[in-house]
DSSP file (Angstrom, degrees, kcal/mol; ACC not computed):
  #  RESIDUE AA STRUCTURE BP1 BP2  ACC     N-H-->O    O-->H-N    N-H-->O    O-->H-N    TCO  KAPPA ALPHA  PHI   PSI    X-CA   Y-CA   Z-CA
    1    1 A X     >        0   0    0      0, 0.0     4,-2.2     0, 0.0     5,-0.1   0.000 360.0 360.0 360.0 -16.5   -3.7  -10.7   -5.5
    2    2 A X  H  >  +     0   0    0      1,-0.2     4,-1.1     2,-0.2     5,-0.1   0.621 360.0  56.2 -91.2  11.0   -4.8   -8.0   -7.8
    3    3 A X  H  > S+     0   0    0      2,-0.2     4,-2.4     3,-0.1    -1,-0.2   0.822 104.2  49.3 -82.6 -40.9   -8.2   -8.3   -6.3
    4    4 A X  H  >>S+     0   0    0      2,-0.2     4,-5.1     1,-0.2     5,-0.6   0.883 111.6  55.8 -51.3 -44.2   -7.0   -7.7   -2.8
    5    5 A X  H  X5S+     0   0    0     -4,-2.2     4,-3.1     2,-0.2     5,-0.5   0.948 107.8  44.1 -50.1 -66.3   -5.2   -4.7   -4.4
    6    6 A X  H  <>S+     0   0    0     -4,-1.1     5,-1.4     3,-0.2     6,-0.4   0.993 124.1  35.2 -72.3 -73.4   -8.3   -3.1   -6.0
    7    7 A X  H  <5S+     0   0    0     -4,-2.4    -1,-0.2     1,-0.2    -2,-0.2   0.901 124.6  37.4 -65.4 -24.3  -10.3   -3.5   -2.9
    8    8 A X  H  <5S+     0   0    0     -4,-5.1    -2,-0.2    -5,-0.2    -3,-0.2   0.799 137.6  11.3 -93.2  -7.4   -8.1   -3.1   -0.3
    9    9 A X  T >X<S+     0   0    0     -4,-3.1     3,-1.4    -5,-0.6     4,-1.3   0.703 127.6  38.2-103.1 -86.1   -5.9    0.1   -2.3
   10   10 A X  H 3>5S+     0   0    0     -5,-0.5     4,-0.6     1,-0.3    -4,-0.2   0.427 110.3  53.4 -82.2  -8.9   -7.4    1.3   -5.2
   11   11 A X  H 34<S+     0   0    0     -5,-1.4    -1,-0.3    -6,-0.3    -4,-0.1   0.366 120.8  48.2-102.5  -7.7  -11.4    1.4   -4.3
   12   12 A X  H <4 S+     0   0    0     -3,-1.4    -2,-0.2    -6,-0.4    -3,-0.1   0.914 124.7  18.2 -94.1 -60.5   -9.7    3.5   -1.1
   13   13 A X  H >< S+     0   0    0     -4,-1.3     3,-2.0     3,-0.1    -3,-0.2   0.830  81.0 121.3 -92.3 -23.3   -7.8    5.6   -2.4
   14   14 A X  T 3< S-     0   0    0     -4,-0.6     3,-0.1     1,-0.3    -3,-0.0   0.285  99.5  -8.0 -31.6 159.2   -8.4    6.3   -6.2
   15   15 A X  T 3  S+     0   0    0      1,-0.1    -1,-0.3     2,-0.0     2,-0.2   0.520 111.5 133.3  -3.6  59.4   -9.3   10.4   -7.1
   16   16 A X  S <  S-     0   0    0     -3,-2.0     2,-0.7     6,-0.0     3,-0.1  -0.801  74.3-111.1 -96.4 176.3   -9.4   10.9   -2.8
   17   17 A X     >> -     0   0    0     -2,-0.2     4,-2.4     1,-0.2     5,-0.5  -0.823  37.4-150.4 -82.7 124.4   -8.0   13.3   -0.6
   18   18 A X  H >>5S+     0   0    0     -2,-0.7     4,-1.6     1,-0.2     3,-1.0   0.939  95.5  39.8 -43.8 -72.4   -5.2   10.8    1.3
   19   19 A X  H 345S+     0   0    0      1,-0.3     8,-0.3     2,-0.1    -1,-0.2   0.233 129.9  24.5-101.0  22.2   -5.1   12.5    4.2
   20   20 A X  H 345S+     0   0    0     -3,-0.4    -1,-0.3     6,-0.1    -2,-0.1   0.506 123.5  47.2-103.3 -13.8   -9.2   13.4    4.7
   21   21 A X  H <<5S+     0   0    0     -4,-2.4     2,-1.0    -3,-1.0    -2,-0.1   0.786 106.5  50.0 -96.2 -36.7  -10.6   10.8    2.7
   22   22 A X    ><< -     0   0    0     -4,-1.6     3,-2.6    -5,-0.5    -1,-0.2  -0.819  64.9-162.9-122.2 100.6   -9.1    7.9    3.6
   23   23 A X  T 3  S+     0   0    0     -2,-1.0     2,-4.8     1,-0.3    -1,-0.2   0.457  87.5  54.7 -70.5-109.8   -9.0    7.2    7.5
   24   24 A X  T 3  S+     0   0    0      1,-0.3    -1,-0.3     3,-0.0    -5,-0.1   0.425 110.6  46.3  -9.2  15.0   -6.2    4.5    7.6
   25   25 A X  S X  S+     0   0    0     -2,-4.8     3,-1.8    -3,-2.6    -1,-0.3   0.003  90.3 130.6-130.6  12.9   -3.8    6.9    5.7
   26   26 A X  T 3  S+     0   0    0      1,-0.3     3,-0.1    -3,-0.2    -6,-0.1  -0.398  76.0  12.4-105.2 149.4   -5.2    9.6    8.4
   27   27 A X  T 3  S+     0   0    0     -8,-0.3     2,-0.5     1,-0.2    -1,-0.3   0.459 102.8 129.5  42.1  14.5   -2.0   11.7   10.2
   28   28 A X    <   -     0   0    0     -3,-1.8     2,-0.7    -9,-0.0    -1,-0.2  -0.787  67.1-130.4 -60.9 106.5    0.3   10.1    7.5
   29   29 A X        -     0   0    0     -2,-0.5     2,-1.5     1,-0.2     5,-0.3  -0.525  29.8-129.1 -74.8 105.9    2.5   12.3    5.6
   30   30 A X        +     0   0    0     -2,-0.7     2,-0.4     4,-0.1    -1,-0.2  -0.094  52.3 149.0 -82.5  81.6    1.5   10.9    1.9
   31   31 A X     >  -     0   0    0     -2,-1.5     4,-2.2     1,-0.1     3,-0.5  -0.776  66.7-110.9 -85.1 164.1    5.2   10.3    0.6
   32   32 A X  H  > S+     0   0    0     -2,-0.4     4,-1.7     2,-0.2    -1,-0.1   0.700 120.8  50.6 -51.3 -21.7    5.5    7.6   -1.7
   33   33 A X  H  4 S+     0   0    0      2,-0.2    -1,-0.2     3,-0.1     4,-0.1   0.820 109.4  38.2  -6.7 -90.5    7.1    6.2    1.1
   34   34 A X  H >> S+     0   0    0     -3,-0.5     4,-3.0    -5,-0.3     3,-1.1   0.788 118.4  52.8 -80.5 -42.1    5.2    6.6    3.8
   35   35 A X  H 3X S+     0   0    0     -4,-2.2     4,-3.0     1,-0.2    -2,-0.2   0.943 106.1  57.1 -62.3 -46.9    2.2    5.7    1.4
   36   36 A X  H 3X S+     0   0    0     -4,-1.7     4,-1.2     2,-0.2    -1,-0.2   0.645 108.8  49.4 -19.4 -45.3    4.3    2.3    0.3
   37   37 A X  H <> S+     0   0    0     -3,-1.1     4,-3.0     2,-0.2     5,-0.3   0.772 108.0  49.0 -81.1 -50.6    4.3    1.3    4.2
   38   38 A X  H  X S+     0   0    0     -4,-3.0     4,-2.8     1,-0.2    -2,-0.2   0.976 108.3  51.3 -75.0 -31.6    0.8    1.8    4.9
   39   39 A X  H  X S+     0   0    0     -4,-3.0     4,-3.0     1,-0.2     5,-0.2   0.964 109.5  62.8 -69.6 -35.3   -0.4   -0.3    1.7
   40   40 A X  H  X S+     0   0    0     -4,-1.2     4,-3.5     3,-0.2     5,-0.3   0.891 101.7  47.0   1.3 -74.4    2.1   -2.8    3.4
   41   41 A X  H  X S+     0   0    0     -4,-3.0     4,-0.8     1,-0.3    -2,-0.2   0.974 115.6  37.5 -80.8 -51.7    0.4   -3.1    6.1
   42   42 A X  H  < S+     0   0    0     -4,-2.8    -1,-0.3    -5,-0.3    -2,-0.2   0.821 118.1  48.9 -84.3   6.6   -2.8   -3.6    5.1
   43   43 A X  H >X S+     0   0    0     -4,-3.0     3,-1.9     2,-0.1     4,-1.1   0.943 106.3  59.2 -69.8 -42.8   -1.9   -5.9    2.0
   44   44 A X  H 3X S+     0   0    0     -4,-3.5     4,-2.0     1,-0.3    -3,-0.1   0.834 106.9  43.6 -65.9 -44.7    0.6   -8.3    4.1
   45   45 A X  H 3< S+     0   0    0     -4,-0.8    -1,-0.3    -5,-0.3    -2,-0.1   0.794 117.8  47.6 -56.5 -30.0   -2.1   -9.5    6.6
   46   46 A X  H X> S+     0   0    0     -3,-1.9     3,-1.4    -5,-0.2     4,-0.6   0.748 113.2  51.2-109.3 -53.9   -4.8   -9.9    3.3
   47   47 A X  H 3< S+     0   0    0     -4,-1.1     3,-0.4     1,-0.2     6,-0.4   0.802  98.3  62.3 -89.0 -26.9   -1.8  -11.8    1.4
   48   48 A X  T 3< S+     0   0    0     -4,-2.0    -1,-0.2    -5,-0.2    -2,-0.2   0.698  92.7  72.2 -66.9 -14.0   -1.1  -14.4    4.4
   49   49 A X  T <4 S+     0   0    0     -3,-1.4     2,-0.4    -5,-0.1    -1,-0.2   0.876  80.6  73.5 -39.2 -65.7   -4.6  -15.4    3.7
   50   50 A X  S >< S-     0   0    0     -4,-0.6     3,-2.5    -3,-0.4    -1,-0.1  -0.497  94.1-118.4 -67.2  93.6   -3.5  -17.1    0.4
   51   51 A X  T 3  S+     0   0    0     -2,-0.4    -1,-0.1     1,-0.3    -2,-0.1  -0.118 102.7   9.6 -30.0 141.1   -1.5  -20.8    1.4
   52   52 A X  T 3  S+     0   0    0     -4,-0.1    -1,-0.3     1,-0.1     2,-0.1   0.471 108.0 114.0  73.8  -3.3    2.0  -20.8    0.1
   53   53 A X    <   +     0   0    0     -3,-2.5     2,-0.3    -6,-0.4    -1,-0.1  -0.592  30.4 171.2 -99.3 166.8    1.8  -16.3   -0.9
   54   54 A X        -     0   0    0     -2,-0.1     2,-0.6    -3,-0.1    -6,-0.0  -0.909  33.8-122.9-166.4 141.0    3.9  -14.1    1.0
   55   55 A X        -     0   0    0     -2,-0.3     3,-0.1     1,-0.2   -11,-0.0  -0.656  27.3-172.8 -99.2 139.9    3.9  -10.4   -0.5
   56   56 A X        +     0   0    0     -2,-0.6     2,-0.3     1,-0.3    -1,-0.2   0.853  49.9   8.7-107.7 -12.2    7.0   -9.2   -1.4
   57   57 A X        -     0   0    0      2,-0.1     2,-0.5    12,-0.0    -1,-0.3  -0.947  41.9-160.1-164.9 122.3    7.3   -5.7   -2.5
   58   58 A X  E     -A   70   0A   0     12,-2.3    12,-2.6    -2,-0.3     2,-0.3  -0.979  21.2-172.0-119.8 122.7    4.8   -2.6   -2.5
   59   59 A X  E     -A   69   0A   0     -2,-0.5     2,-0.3    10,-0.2    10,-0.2  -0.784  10.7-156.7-110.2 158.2    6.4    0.1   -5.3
   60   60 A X        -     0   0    0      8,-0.9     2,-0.5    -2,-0.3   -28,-0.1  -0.981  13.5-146.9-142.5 109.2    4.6    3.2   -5.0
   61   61 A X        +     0   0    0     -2,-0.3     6,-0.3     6,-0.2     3,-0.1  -0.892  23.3 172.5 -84.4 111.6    5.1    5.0   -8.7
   62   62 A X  S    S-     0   0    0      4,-1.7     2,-0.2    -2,-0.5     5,-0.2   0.225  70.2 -27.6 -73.3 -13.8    5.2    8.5   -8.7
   63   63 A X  B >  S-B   66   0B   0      3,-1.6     3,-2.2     1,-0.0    -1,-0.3  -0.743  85.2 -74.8 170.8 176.3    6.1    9.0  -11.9
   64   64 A X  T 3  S+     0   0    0      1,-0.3    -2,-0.0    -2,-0.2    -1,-0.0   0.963 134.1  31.8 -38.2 -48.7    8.1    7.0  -14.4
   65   65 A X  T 3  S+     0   0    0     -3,-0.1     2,-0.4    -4,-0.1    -1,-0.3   0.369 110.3  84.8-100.9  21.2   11.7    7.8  -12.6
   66   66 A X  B <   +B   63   0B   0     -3,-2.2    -4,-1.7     2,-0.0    -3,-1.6  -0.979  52.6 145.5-134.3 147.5   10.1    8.0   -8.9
   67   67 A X        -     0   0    0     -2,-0.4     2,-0.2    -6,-0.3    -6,-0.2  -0.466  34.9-160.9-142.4 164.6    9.5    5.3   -6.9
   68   68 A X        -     0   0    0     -2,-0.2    -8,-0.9   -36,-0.1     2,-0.4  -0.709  17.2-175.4-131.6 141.0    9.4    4.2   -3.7
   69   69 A X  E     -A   59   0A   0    -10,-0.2     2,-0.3    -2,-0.2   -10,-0.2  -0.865   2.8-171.0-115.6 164.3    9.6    0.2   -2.8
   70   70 A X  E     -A   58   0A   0    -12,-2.6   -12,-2.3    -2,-0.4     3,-0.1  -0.879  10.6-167.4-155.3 135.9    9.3   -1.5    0.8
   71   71 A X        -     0   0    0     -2,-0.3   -34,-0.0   -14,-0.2    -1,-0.0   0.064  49.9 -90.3-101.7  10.2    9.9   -4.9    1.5
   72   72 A X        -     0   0    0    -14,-0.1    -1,-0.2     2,-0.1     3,-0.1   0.558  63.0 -31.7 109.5 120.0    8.6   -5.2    4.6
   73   73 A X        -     0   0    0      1,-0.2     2,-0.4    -3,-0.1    -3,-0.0   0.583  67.0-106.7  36.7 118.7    9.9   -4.8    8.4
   74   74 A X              0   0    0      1,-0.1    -1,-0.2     0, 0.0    -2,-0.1  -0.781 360.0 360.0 -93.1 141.7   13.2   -5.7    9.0
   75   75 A X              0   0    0     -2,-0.4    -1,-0.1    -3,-0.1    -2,-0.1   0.651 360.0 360.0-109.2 360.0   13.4   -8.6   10.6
C-alpha cells in the first residue's frame, strides 16, 4: 500500500499549491479534514484492488499534536 500512497498522494501533492495544483483537491477547503476525506476517496477504490485489503484509516498529520483521521463513510 505504500506504493499506492506515493503515487496516488505524495507524487500529487508534495511542495504543491492544494487548491491550484492539484485538480482532484480543486474547490476543497484544505483542512486536514477535508484533505483526510479526499485521500479516502481516492486510496479506498486503489486498496479494493488488493484481495483480502480493505483500508482502514487516512490520518492527516499536521503537526505532532494535530491530526485529523477518517474511517470512511458511515455506513
Amino acid at each position: 500500500l505504500m506504493v499506492l500512497m506515493r503515487e496516488e498522494i505524495l507524487s500529487a501533492v508534495d511542495h504543491k499549491h492544494l487548491n491550484r495544483d492539484v485538480p482532484w483537491l480543486a474547490g476543497v477547503i484544505p483542512t486536514a479534514e477535508n484533505v483526510a476525506v479526499a485521500f479516502w476517496r481516492r486510496l479506498e477504490p486503489c486498496a479494493r484492488g488488493f484481495e483480502g485489503c480493505r483500508l482502514h484509516r487516512v490520518r492527516v498529520c499536521e503537526s505532532r499534536d494535530n491530526f485529523a483521521d477518517y474511517l470512511g463513510p458511515a455506513t
